[in-house]
N, C-alpha and C positions, 0 to 999 in steps of 0.2 A: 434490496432490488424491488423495483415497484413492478410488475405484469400488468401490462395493457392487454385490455379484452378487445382481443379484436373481430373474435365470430358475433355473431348472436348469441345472444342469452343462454338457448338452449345448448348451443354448442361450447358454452363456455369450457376452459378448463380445467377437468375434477380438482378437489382437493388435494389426495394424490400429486397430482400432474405440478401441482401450484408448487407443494414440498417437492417437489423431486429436482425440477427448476432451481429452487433457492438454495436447495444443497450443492448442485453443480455448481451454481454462479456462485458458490461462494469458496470452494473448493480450485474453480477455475482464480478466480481472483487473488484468492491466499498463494494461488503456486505462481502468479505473473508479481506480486508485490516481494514474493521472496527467493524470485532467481531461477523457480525450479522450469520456468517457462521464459526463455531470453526473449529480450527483444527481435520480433521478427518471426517467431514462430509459430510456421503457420497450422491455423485451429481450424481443422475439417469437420464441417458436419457428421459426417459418417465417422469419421473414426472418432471424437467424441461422442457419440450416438455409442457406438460398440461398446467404449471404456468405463461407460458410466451406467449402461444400459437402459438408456430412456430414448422418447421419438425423437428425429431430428425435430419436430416442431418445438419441444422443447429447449433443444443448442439454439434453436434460432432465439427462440426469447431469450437465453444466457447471453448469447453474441450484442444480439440488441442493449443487452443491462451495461454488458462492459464495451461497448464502443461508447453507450453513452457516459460512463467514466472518462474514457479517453485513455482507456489502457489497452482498447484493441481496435484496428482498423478495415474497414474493409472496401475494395475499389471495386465497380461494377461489374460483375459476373465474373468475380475472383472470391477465391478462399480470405476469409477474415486470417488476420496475424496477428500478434501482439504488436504493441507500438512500439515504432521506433523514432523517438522525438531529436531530432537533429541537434546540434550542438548550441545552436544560438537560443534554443529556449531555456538552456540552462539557467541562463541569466532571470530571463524573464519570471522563471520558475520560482527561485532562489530569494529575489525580488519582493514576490508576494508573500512567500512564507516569511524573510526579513520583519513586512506589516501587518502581518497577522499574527505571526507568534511574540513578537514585540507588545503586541496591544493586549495579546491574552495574558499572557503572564505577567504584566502589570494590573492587569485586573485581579490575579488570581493573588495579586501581593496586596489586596484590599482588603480580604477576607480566608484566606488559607486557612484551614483549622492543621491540628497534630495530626490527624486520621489521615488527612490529605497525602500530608509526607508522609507517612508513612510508605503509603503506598504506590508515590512513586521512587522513594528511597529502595524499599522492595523492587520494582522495575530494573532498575537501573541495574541493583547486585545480580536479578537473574541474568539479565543483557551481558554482564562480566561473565560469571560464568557461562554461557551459552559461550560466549567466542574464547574462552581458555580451553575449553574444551572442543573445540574447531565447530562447532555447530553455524555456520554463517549464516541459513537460512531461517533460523529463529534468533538469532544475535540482530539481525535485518529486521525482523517482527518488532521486538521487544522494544529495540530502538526507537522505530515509527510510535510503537503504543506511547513510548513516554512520552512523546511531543504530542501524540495526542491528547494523553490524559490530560496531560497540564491545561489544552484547550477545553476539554468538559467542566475539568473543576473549577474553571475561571465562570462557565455559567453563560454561556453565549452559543446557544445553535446552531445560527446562521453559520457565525468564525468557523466551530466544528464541524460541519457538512465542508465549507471550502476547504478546511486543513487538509480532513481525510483527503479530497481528491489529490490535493499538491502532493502532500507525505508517500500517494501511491505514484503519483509522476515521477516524484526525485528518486523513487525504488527504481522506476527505467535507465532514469541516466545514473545511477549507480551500476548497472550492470552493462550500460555500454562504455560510459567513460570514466567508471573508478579505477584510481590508480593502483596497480595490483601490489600488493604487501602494506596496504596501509588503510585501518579500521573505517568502518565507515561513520561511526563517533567516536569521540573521544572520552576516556570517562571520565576526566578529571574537569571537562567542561559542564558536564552534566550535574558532578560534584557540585563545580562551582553556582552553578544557577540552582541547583537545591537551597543552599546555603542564602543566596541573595533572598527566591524566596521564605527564604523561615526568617529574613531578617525584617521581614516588610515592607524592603527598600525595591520600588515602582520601579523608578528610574535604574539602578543597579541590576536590578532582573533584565528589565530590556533592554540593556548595555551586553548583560552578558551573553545573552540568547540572539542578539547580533552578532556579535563575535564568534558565538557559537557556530551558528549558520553562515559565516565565511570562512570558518574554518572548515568546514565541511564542504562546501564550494571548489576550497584550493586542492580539496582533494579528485577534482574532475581534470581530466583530460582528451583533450580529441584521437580517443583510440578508436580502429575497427573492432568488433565484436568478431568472437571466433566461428566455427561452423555448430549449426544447432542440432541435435540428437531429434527422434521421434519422441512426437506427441506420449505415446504410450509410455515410451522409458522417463521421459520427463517428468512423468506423473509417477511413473511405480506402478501402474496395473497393467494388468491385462485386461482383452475382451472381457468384456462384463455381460452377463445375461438381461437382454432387457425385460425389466419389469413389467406385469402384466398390467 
């Protein structure tokens, strides 16, 4: 999360202030990419202010960091909410991740080392267990991480800053139009694109990691989402003492 200064100098804001920021927004962001914050719910200054116990000036620079993701929105002289991205961007969504993780992981099938897979072979098994053990909202994490890693280790920045925003988008439309009783990956897709890459076949990885990501697609449908609980329970705390 980058912080625009927007006082003067003198009034900049402390170091403190700077960490305390990046811990919300980042807390705020982990709970909207893993369900614990639904699409639509709405993010009050003041009672974020209470829960976390920092200024509102502070929530407002959080608010700012995640509207500018596109994970939360907010209309004039109304409370910011979480986004809620209508049905038709699904596509669009899907679309770019298709070109983008297509490209990475044909990259990453040029130079993969053992270490690599290792570690996202690791990924994947905690993902397994995470969802046998009903954990969803880290099964939801783990998942995102492995499409992401693949993008780091292919070695491409730019792709990696776009992934992460898509990867935290399609978390939305998983939690408005996933179809309920059916995983949000598959692991034996996941298997299979490990396996493409260790084999160093380019074209094969981005065959499968296509496939992959329509398979994931047919599991969206134009459902209404249910009614959303308080901010507070959402997150697990209570008022929080603010910070001096």
């Amino acid at each position: 999360m980058n912080l625009r200064r927007t006082k003067p100098a003198d009034n900049a804001p402390s170091g403190q202030e700077i960490g305390s920021a990046v811990e919300v927004y980042a807390e705020l962001r982990a709970a909207i990419v893993d369900h614990r914050l639904p699409p639509g719910t709405k993010l009050r200054e003041q009672e974020i202010a209470a829960s976390f116990g920092v200024s509102r000036t502070i929530v407002r620079e959080v608010l700012i960091g995640l509207i500018r993701d596109r994970l939360v929105v907010q209309q004039h002289n109304r409370s910011a909410e979480v986004a809620r991205p209508d049905w038709s961007e699904a596509r669009h969504i899907f679309a770019a991740r298709e070109l983008i993780e297509g490209e990475v992981v044909r990259q990453l099938c040029e130079h993969c080392q053992p270490p690599q897979l290792a570690v996202l072979r690791e990924l994947m098994e905690q993902e397994l267990q995470a969802a046998a053990r009903g954990d969803k909202a880290e099964a939801i994490r783990l998942s995102g991480e492995f499409h992401l890693q693949i993008a780091r280790f292919a070695g491409n920045p730019v792709m990696s800053d776009l992934l992460r925003e898509l990867v935290s988008r399609s978390s939305l439309l998983f939690a408005l139009y996933h179809r309920a009783g059916e995983p949000m990956c598959v692991s034996h897709d996941h298997e299979r694109l490990l396996d493409a890459i260790a084999s160093g076949d380019g074209d094969k990885a981005r065959a499968e990691m296509t496939a992959h990501l329509g398979e994931i697609e047919t599991r969206l449908q134009p459902l209404e989402p249910g009614a959303t609980p308080t901010l507070a329970r959402l997150l697990g705390r209570s008022p929080a003492r603010r910070k001096s």
